[in-house]
ModelCIF file with pLDDT and N, C-alpha, C, O atoms, coordinates in Angstrom:
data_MODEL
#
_entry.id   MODEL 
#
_entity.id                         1 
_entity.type                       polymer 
_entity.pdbx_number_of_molecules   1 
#
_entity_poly.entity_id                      1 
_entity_poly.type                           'polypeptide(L)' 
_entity_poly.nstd_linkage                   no 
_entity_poly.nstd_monomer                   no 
_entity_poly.pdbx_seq_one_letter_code       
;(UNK)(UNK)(UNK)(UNK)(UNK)(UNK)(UNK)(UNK)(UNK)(UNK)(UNK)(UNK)(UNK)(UNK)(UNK)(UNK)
(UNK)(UNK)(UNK)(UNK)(UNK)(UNK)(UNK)(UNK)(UNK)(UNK)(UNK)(UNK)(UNK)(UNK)(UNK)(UNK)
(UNK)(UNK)(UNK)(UNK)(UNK)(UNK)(UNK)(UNK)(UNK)(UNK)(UNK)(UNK)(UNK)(UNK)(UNK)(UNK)
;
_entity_poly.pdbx_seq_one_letter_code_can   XXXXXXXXXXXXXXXXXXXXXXXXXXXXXXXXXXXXXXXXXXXXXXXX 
_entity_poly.pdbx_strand_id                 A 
#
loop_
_entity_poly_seq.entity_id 
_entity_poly_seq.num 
_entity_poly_seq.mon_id 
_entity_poly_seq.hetero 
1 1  UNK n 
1 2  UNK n 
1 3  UNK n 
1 4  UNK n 
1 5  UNK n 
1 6  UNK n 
1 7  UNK n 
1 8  UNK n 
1 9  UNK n 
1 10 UNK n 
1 11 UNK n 
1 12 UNK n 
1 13 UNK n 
1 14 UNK n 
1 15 UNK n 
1 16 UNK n 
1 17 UNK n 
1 18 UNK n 
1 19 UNK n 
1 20 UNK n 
1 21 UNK n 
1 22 UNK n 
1 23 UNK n 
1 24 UNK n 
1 25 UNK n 
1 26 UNK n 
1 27 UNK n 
1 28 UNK n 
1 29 UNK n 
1 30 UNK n 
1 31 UNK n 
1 32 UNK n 
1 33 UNK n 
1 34 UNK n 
1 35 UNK n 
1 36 UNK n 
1 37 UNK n 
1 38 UNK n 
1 39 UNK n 
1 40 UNK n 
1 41 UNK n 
1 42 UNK n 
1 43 UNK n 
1 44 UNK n 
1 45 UNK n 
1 46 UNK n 
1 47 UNK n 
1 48 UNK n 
#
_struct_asym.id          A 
_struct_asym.entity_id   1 
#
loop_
_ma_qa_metric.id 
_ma_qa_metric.mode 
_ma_qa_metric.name 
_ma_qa_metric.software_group_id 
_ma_qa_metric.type 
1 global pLDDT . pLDDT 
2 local  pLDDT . pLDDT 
#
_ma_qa_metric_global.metric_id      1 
_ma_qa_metric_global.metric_value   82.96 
_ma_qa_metric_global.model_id       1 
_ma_qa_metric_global.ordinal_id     1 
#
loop_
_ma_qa_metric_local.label_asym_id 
_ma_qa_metric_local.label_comp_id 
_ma_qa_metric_local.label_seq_id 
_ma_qa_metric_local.metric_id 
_ma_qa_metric_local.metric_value 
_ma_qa_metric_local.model_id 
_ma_qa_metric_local.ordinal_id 
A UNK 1  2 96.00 1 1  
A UNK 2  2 95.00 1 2  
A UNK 3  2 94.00 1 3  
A UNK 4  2 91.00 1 4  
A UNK 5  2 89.00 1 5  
A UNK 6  2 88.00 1 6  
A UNK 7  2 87.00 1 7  
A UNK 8  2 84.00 1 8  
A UNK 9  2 81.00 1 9  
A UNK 10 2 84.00 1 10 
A UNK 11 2 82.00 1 11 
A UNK 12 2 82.00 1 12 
A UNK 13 2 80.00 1 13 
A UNK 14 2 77.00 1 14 
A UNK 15 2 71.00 1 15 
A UNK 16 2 71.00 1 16 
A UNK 17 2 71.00 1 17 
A UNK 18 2 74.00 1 18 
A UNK 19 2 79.00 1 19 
A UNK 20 2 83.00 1 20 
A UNK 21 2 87.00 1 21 
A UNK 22 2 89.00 1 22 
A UNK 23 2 92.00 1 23 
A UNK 24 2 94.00 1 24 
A UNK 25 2 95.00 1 25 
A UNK 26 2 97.00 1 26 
A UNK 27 2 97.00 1 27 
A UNK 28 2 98.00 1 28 
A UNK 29 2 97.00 1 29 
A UNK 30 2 96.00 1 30 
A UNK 31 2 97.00 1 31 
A UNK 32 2 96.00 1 32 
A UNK 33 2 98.00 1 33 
A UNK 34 2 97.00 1 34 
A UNK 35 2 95.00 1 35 
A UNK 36 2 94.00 1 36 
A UNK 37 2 92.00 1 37 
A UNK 38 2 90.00 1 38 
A UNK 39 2 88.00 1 39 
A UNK 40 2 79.00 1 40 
A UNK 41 2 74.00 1 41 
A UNK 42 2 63.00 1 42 
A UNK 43 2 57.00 1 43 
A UNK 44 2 56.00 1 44 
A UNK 45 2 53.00 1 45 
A UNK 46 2 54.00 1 46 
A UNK 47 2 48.00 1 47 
A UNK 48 2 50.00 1 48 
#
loop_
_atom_site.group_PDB 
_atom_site.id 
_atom_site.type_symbol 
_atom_site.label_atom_id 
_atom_site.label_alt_id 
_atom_site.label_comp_id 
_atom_site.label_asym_id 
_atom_site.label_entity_id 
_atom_site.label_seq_id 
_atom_site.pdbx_PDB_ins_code 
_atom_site.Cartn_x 
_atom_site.Cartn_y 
_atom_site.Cartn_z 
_atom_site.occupancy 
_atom_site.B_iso_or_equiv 
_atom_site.pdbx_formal_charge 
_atom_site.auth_seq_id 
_atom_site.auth_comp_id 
_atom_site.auth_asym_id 
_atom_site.auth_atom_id 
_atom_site.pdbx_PDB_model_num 
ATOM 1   N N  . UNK A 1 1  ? 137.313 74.449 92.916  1.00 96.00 ? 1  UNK A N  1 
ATOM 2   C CA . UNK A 1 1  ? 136.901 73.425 93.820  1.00 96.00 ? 1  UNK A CA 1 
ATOM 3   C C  . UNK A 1 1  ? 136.228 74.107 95.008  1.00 96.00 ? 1  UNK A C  1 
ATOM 4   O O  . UNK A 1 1  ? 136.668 75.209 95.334  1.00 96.00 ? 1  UNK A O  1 
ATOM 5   N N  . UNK A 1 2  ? 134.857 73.395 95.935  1.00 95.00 ? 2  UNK A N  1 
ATOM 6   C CA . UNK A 1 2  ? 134.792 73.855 96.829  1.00 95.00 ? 2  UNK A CA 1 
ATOM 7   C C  . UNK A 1 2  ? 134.388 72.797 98.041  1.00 95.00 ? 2  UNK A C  1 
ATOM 8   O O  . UNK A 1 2  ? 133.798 71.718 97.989  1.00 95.00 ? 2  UNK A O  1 
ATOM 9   N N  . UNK A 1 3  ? 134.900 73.483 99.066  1.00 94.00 ? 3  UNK A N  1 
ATOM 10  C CA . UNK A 1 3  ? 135.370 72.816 100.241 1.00 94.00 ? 3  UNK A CA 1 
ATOM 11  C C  . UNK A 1 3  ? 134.643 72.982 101.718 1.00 94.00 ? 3  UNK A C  1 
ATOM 12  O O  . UNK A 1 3  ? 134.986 73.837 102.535 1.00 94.00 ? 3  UNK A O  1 
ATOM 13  N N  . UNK A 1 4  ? 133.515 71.962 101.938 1.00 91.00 ? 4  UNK A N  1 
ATOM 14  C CA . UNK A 1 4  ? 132.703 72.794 102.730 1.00 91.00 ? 4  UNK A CA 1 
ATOM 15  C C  . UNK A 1 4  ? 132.991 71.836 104.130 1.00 91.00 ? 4  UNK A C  1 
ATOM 16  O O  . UNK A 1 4  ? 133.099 70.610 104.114 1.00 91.00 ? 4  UNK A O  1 
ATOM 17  N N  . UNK A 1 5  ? 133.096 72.818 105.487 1.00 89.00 ? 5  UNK A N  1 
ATOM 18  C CA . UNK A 1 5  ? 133.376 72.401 106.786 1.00 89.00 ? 5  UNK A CA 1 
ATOM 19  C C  . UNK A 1 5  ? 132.508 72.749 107.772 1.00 89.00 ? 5  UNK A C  1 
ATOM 20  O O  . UNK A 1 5  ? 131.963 73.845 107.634 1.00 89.00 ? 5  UNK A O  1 
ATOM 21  N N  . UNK A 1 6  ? 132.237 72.103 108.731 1.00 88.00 ? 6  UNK A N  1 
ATOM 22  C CA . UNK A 1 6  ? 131.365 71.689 109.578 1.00 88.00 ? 6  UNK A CA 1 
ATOM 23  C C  . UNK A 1 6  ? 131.894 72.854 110.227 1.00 88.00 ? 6  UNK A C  1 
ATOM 24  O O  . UNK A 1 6  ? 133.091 72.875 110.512 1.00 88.00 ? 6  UNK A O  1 
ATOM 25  N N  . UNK A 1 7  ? 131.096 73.896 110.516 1.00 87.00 ? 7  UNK A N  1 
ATOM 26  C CA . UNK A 1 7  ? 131.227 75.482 111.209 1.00 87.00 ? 7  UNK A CA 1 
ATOM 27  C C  . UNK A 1 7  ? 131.028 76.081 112.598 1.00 87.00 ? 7  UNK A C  1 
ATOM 28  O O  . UNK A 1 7  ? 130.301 76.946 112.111 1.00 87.00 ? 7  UNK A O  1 
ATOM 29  N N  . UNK A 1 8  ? 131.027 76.395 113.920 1.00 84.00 ? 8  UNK A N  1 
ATOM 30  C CA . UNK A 1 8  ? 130.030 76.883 114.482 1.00 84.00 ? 8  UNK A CA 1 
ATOM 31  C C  . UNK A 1 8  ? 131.039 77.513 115.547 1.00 84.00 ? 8  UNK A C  1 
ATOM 32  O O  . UNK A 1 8  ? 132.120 76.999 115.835 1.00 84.00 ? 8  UNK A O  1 
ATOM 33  N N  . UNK A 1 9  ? 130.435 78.942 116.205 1.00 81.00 ? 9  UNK A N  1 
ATOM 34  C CA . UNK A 1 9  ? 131.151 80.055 116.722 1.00 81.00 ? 9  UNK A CA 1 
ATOM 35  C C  . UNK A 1 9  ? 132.591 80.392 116.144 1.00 81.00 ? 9  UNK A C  1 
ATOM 36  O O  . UNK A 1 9  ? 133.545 80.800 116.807 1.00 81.00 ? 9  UNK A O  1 
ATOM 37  N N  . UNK A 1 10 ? 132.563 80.150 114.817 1.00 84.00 ? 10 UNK A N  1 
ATOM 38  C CA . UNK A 1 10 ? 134.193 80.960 114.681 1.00 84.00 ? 10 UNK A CA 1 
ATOM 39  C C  . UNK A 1 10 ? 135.562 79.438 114.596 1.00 84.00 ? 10 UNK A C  1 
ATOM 40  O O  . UNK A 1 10 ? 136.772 79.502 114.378 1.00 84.00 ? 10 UNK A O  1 
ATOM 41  N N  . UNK A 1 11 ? 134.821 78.439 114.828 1.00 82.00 ? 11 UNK A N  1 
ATOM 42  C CA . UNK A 1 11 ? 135.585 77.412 114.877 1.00 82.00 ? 11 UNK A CA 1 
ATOM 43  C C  . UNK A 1 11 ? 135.051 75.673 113.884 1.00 82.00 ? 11 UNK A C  1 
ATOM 44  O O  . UNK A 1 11 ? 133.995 75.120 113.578 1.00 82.00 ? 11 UNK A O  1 
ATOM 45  N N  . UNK A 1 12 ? 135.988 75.508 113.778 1.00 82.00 ? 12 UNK A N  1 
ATOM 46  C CA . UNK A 1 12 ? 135.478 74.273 113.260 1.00 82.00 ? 12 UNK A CA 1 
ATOM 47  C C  . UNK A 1 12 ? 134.855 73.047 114.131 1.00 82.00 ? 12 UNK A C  1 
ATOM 48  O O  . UNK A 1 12 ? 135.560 72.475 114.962 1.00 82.00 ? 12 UNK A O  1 
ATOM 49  N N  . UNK A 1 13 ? 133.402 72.641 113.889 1.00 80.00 ? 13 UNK A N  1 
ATOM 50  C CA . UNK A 1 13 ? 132.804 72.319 114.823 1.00 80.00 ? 13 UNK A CA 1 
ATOM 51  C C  . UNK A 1 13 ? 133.240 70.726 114.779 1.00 80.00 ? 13 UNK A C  1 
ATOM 52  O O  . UNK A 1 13 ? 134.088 70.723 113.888 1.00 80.00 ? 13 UNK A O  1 
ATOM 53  N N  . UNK A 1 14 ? 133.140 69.619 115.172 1.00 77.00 ? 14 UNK A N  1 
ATOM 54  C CA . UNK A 1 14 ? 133.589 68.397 115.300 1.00 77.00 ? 14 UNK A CA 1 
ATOM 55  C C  . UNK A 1 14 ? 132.533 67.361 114.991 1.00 77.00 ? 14 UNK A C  1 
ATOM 56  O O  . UNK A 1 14 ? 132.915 66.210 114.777 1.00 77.00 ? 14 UNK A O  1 
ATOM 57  N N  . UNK A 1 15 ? 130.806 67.746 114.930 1.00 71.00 ? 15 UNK A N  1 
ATOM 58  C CA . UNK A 1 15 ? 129.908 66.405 114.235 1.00 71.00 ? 15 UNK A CA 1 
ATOM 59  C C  . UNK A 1 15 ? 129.586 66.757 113.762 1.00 71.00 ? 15 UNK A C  1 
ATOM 60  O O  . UNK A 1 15 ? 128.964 67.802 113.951 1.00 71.00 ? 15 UNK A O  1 
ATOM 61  N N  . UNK A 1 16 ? 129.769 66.045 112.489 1.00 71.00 ? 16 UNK A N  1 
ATOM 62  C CA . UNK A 1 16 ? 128.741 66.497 110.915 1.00 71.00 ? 16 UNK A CA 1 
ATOM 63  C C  . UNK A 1 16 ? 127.088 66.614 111.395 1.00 71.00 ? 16 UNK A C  1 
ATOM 64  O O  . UNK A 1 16 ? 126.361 67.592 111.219 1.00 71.00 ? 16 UNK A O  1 
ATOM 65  N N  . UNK A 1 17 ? 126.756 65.417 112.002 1.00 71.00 ? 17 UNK A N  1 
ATOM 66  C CA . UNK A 1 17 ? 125.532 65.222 111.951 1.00 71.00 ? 17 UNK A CA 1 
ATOM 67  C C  . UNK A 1 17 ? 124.592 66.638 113.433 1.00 71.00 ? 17 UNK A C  1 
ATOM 68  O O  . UNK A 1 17 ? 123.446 66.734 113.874 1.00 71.00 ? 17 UNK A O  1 
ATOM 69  N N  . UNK A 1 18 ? 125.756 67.336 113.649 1.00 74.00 ? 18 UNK A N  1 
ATOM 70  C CA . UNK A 1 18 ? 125.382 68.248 114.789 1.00 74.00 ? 18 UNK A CA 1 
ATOM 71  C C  . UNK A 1 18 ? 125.582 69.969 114.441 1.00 74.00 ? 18 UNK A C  1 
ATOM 72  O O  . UNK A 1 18 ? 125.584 71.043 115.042 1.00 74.00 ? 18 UNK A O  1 
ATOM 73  N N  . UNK A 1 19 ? 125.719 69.508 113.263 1.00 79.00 ? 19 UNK A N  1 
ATOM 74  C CA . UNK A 1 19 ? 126.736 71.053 112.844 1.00 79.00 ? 19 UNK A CA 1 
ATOM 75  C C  . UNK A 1 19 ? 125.229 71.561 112.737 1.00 79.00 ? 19 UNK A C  1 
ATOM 76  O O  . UNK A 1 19 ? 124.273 70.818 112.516 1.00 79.00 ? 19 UNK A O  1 
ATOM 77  N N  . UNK A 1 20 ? 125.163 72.891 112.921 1.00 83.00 ? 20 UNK A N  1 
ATOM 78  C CA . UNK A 1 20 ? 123.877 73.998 112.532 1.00 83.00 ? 20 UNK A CA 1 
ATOM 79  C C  . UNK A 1 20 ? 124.681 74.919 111.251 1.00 83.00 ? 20 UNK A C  1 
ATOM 80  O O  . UNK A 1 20 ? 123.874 75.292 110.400 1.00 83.00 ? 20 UNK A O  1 
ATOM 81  N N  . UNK A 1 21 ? 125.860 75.261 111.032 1.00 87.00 ? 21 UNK A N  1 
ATOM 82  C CA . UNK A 1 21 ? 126.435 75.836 109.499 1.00 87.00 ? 21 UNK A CA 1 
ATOM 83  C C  . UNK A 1 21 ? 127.725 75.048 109.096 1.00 87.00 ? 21 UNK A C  1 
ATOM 84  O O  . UNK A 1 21 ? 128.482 74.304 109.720 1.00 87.00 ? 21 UNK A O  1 
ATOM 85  N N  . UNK A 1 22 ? 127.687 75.428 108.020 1.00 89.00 ? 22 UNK A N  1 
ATOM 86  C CA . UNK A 1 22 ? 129.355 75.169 107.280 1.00 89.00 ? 22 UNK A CA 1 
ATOM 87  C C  . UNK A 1 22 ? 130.109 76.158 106.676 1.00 89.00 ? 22 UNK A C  1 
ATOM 88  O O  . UNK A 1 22 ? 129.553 77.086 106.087 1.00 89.00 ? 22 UNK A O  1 
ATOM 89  N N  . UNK A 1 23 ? 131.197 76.076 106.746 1.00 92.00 ? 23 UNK A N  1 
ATOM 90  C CA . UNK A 1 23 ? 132.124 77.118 105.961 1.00 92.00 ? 23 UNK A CA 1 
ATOM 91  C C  . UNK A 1 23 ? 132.648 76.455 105.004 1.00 92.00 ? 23 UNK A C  1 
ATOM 92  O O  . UNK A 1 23 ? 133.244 75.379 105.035 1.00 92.00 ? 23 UNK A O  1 
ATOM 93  N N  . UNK A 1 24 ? 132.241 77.594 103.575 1.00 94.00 ? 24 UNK A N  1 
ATOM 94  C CA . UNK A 1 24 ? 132.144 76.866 102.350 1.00 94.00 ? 24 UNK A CA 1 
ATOM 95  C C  . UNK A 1 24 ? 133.968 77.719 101.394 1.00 94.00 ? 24 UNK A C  1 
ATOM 96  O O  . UNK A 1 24 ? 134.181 78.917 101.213 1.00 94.00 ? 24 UNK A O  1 
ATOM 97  N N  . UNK A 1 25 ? 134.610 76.894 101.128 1.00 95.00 ? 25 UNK A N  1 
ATOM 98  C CA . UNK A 1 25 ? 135.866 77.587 100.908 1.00 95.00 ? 25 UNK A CA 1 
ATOM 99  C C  . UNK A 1 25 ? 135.904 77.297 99.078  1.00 95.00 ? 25 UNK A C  1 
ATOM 100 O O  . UNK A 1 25 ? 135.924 76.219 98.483  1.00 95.00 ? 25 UNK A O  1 
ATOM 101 N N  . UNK A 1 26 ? 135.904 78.618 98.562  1.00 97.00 ? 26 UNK A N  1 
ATOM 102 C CA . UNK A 1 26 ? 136.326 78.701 96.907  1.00 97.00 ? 26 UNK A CA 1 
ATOM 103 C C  . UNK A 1 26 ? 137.822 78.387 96.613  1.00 97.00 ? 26 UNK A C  1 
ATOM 104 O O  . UNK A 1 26 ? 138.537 79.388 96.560  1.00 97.00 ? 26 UNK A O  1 
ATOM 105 N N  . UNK A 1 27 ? 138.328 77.386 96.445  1.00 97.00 ? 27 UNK A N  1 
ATOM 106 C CA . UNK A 1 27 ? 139.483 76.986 96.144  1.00 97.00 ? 27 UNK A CA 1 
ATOM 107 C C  . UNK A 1 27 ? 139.863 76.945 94.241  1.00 97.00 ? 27 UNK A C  1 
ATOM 108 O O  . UNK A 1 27 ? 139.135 76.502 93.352  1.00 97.00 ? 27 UNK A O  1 
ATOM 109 N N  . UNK A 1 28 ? 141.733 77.800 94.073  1.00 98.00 ? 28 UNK A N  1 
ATOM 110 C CA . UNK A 1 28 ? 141.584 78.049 92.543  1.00 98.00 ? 28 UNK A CA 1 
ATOM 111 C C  . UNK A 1 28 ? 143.237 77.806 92.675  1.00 98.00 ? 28 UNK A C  1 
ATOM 112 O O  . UNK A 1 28 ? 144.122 78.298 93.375  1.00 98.00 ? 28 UNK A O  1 
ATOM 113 N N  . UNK A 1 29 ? 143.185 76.876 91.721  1.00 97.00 ? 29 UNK A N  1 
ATOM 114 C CA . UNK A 1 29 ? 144.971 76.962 91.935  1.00 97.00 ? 29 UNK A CA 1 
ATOM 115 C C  . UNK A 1 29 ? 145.905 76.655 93.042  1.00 97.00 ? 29 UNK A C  1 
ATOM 116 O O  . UNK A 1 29 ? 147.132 76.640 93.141  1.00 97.00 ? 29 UNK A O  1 
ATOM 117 N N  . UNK A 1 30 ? 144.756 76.376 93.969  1.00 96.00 ? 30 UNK A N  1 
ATOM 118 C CA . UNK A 1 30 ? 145.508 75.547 95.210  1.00 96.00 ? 30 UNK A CA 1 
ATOM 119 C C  . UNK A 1 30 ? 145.512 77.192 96.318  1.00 96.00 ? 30 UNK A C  1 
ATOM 120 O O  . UNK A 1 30 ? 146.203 77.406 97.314  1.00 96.00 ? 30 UNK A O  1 
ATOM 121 N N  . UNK A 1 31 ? 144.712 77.903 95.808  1.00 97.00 ? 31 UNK A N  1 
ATOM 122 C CA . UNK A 1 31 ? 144.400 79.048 96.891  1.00 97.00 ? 31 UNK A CA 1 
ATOM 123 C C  . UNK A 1 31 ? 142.840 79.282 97.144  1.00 97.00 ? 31 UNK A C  1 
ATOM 124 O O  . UNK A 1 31 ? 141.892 78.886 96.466  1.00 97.00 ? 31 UNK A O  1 
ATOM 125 N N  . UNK A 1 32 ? 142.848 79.993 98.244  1.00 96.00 ? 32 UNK A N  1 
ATOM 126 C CA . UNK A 1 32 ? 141.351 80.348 98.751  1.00 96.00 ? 32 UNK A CA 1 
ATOM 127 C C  . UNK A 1 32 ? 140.989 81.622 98.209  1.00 96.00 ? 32 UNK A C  1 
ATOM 128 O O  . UNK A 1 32 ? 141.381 82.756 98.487  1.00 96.00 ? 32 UNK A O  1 
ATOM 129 N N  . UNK A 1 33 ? 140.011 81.122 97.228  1.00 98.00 ? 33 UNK A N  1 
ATOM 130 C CA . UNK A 1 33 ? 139.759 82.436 96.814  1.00 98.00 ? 33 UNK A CA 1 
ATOM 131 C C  . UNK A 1 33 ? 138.860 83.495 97.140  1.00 98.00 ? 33 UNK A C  1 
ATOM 132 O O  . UNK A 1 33 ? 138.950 84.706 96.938  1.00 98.00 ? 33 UNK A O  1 
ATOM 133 N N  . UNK A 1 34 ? 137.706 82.593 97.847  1.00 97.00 ? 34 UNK A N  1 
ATOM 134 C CA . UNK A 1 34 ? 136.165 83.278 98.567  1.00 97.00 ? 34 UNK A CA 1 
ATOM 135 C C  . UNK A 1 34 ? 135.777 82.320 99.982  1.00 97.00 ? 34 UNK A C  1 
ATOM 136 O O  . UNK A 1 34 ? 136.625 81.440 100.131 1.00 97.00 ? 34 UNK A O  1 
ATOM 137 N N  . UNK A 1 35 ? 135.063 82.304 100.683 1.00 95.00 ? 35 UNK A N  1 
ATOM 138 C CA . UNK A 1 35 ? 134.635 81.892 101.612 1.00 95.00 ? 35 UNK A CA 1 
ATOM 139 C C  . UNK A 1 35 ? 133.193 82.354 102.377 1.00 95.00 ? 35 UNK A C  1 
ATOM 140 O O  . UNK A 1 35 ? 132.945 83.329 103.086 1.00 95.00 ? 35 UNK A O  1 
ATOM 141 N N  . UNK A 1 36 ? 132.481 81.393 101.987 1.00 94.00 ? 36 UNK A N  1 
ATOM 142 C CA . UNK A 1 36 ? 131.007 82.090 103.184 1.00 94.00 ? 36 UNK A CA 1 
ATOM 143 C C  . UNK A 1 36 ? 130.413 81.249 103.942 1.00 94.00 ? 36 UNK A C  1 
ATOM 144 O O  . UNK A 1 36 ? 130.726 80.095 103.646 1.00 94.00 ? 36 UNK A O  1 
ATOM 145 N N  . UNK A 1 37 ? 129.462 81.351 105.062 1.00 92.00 ? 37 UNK A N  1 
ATOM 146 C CA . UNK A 1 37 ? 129.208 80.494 105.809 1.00 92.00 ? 37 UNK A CA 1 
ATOM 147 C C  . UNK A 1 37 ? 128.180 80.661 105.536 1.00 92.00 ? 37 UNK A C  1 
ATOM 148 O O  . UNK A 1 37 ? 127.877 81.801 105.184 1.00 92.00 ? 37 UNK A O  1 
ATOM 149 N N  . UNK A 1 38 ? 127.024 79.489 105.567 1.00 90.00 ? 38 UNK A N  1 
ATOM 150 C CA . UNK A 1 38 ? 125.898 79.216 105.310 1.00 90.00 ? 38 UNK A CA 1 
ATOM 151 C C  . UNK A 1 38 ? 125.141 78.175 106.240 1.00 90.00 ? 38 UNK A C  1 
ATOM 152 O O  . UNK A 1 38 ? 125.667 77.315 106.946 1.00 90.00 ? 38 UNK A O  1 
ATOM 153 N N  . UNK A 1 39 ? 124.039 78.396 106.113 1.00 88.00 ? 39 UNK A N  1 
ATOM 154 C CA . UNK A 1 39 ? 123.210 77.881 107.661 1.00 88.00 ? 39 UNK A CA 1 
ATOM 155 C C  . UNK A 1 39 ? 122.417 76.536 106.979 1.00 88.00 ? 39 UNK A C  1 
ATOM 156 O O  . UNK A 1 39 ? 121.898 76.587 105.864 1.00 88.00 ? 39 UNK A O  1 
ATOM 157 N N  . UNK A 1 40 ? 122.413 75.381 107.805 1.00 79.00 ? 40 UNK A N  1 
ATOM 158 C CA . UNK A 1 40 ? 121.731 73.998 107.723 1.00 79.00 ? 40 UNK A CA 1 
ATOM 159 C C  . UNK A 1 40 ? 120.444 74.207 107.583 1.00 79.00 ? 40 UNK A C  1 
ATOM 160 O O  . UNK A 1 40 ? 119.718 73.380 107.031 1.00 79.00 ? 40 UNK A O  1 
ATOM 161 N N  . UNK A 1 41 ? 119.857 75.735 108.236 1.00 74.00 ? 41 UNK A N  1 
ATOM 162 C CA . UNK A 1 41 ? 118.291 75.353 108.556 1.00 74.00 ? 41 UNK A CA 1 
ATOM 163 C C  . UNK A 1 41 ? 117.789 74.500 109.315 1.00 74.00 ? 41 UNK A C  1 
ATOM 164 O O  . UNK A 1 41 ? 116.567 74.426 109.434 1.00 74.00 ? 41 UNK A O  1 
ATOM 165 N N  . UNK A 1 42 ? 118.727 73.592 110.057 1.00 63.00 ? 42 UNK A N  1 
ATOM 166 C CA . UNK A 1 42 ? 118.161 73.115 110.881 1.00 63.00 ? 42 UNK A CA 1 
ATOM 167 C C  . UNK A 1 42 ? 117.851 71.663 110.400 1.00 63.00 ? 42 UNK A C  1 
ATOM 168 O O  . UNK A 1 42 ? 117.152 70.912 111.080 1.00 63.00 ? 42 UNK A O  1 
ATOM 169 N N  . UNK A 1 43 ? 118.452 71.254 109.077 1.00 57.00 ? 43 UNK A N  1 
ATOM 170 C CA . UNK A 1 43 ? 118.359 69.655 107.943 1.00 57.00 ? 43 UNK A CA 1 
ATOM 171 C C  . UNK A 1 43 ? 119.974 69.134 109.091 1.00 57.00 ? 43 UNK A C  1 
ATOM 172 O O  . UNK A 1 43 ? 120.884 69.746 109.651 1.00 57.00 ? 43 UNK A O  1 
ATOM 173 N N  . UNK A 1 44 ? 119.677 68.126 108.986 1.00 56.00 ? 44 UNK A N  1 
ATOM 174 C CA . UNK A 1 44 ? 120.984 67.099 109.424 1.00 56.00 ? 44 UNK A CA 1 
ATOM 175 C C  . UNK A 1 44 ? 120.186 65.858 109.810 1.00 56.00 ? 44 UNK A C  1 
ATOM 176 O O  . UNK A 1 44 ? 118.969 65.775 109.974 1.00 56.00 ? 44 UNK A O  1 
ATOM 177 N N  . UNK A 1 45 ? 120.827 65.206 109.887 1.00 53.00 ? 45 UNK A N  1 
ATOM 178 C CA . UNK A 1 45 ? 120.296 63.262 110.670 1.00 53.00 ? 45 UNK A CA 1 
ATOM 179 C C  . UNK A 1 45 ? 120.196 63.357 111.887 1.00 53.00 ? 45 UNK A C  1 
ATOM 180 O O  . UNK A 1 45 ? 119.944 62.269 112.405 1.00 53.00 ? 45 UNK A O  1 
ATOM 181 N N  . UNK A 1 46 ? 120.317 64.522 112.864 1.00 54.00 ? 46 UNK A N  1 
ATOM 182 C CA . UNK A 1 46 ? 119.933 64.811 114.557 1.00 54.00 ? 46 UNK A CA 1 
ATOM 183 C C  . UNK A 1 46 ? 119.542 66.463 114.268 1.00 54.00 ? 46 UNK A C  1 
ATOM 184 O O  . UNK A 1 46 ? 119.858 67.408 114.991 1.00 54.00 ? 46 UNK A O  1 
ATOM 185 N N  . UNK A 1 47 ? 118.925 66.504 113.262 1.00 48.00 ? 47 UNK A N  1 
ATOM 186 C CA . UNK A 1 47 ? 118.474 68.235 114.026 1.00 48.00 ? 47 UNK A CA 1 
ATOM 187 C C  . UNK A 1 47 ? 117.214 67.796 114.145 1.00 48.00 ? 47 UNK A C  1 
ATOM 188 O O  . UNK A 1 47 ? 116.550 67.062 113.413 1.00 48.00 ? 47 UNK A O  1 
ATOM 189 N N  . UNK A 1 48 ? 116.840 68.598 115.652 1.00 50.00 ? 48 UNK A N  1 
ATOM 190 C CA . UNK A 1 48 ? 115.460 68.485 116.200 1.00 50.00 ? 48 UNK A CA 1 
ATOM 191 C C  . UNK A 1 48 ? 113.976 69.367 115.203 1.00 50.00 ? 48 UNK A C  1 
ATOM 192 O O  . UNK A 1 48 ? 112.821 69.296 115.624 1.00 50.00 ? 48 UNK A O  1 
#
């Protein structure tokens, strides 16, 4: 399964529609198996 969260400085950021990355979590068996953060590019419903 994977589990992706609205990212930014090290913390979980609070608007989807504001986030600039997400942290994407590899879930196996009910553990974390990998994790990477990956960038919006700048796509969302408010990126300028």
């Amino acid at each position: 399964m994977r589990i992706a969260i609205t990212y930014e400085n090290g913390q979980i950021f609070q608007h989807f529609g504001h986030t600039e990355q997400f942290k994407i979590y590899d879930i196996e068996e009910g553990k974390i198996v990998s994790s990477e953060v990956v960038s919006t590019n700048g796509h969302g419903h408010c990126a300028d």
